[in-house]
C-alpha positions as CSV (number, residue, x, y, z in Angstrom):
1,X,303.3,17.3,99.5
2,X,303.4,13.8,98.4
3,X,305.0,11.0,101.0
4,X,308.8,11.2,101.1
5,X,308.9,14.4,99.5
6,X,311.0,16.5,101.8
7,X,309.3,19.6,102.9
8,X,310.2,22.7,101.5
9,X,312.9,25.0,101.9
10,X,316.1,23.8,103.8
11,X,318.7,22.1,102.8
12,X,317.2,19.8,100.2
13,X,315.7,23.2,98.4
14,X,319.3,24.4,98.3
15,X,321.1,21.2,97.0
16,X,318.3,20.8,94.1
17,X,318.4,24.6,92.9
18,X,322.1,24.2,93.0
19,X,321.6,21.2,90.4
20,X,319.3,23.1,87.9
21,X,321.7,26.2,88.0
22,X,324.9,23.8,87.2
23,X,323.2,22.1,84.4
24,X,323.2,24.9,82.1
25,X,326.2,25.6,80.0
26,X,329.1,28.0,81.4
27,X,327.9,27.9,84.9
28,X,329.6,28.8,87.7
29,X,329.3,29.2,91.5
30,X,330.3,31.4,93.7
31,X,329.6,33.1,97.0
32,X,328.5,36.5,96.6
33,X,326.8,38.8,99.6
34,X,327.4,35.6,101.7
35,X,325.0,33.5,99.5
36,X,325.6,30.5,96.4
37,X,325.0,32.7,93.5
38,X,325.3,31.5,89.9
39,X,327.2,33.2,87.1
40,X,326.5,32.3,83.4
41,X,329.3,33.0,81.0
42,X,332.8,32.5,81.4
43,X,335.6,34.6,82.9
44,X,335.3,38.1,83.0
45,X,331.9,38.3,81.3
46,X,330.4,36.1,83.8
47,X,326.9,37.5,84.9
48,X,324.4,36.7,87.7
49,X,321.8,34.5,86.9
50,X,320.4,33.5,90.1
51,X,321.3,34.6,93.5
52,X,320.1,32.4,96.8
53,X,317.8,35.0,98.9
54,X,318.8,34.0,103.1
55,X,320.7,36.3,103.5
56,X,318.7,38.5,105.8
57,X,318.0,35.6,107.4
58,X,314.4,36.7,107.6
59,X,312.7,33.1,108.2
60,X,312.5,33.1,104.2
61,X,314.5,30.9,101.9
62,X,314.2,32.4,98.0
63,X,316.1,33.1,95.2
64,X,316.1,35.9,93.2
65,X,316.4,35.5,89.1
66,X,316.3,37.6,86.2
67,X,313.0,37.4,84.7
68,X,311.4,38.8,80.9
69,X,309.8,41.7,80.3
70,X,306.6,41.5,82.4
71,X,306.8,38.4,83.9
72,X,307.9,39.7,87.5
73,X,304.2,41.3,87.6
74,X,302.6,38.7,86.3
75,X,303.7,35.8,88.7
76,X,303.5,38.1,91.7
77,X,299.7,38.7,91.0
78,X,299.4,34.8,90.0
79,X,300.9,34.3,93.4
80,X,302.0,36.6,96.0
81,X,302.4,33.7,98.5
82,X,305.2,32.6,96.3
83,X,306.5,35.3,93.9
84,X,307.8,38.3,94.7
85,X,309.6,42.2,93.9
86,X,313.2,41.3,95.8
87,X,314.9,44.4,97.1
88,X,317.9,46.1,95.1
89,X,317.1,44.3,91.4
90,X,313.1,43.9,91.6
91,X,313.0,47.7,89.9
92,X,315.3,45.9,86.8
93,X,312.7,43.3,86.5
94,X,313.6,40.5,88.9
95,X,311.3,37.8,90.4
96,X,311.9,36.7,94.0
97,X,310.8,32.6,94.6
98,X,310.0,31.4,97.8
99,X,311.6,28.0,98.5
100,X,310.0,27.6,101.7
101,X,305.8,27.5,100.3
102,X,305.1,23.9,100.1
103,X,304.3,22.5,97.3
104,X,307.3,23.2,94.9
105,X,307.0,23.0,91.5
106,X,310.0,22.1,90.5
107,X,309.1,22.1,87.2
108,X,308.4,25.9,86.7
109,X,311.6,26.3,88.7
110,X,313.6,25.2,86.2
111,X,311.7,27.3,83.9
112,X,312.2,30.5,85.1
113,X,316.5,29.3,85.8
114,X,316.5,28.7,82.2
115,X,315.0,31.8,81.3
116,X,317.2,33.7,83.8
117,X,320.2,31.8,82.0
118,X,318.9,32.3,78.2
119,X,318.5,36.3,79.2
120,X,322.1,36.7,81.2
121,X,324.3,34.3,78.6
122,X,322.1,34.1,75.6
123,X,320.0,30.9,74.6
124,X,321.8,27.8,75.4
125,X,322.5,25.4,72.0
């Protein structure tokens, strides 16, 4: 962690995940299980594309994210401090991040919500 960078998780995590997810096109917010959760797509067909992960208030901040064919196993093998199988959709292919395991890449982050995006609303223009 570089000075001034706030550390992970919290708050901060929250409010910048929140940014990436309503950058993308036809993006809406909602609470859903008593978390922010991000719907791609507009009215009715409005899917999940991400889904904050506090919820069992577990001492873990995550999300959970729609992921492509593979790619679940492979960043949970990369890095099991970081990546994970979430409960419920990790059997359809979902990748759990850990917002709380200093340092953030911010960059891959926004990665894998576009990807999440692209694969619930189709590939934005």
């Amino acid at each position: 962690m570089r000075p001034g960078d706030a550390p992970p998780g919290g708050p901060a995590a929250v409010e910048r995940l929140r940014a990436v997810c309503l950058a993308l096109p036809e993006v809406e917010e909602r609470v859903s299980h008593g978390e922010p959760t991000w719907f791609a797509g507009a009215g009715r067909r409005a899917r999940v594309f991400v889904m904050l992960a506090d919820h069992h208030h577990d001492d873990h901040l995550a999300f959970w994210c729609p992921a492509a064919a593979g790619a679940q196993e492979f960043l949970v093998a990369e890095e099991p401090e970081r990546f994970f199988r979430p409960p419920y959709v990790g059997h359809r292919g979902w990748v759990g991040v850990r917002l709380d395991v200093a340092p953030l890449d911010w960059e891959r982050i926004e990665d894998l919500v576009a990807d999440a995006h692209a694969l619930v609303a189709g590939p934005t223009p």
